[in-house]
C-alpha positions as MATLAB code, in Angstrom:
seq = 'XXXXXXXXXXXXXXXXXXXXXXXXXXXXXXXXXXXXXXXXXXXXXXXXXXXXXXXXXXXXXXXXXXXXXXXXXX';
ca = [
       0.000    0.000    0.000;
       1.416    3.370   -1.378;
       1.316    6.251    1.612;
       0.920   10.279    0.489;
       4.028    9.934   -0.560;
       5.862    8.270   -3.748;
       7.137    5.393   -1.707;
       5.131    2.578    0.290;
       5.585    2.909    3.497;
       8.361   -0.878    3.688;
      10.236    1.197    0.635;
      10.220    4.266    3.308;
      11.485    2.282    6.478;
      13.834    0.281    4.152;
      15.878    3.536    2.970;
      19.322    3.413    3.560;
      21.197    5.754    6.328;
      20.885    8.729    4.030;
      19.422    9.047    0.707;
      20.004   11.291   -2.192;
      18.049   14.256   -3.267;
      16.483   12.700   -5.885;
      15.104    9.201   -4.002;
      14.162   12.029   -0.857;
      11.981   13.913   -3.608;
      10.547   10.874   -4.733;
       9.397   10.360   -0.790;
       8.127   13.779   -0.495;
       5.760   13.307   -3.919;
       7.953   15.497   -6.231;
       9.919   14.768   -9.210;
      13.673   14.632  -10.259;
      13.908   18.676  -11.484;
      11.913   20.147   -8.450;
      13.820   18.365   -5.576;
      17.153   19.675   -6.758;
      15.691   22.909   -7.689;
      13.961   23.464   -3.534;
      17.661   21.914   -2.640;
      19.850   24.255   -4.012;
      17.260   27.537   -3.369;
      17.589   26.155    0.270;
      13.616   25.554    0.267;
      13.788   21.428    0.562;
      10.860   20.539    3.285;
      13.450   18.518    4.981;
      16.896   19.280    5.939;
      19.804   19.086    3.021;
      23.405   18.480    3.509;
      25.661   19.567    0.753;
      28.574   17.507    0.452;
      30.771   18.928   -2.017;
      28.792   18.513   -5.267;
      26.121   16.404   -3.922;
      23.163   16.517   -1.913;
      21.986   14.347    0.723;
      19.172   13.575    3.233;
      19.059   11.829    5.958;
      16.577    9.433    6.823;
      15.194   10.048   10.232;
      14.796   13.498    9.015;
      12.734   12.281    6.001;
      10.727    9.705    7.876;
      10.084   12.142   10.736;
       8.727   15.190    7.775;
       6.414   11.992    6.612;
       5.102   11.386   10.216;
       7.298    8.030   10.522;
       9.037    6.699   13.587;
      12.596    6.639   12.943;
      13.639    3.750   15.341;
      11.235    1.490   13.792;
      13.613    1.187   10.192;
      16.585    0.729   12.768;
];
């Protein structure tokens, strides 16, 4: 069963530790273009680290902006 987001919710909990912008976006319900355009205007829904060319999100941050318990993909 698919959840408001672009994921079911086993694809959600199975996530590795951090995620790219791209497979975060697909979470959230947005496509490719638009999650690397809110990254790099700063306006992502969930927290962004920039590691040198590259963007990342973590999970507990994702899962916790999608109303997911964190320690329960741990």
């Amino acid at each position: 069963m698919k959840t408001q987001s672009g994921m079911s919710r086993a694809e959600l909990l199975s996530l590795p530790v951090s995620v790219d912008v791209v497979v975060a976006g697909r979470a959230i319900g947005v496509g490719r273009t638009l999650a690397y355009d809110l990254a790099k205007r700063g306006e992502f829904p969930v927290r962004v680290l920039r590691l040198g060319n590259r963007y990342r999100v973590a999970r507990a941050d994702l899962l916790r902006h999608l109303g997911e318990d964190p320690a329960e993909a741990a």
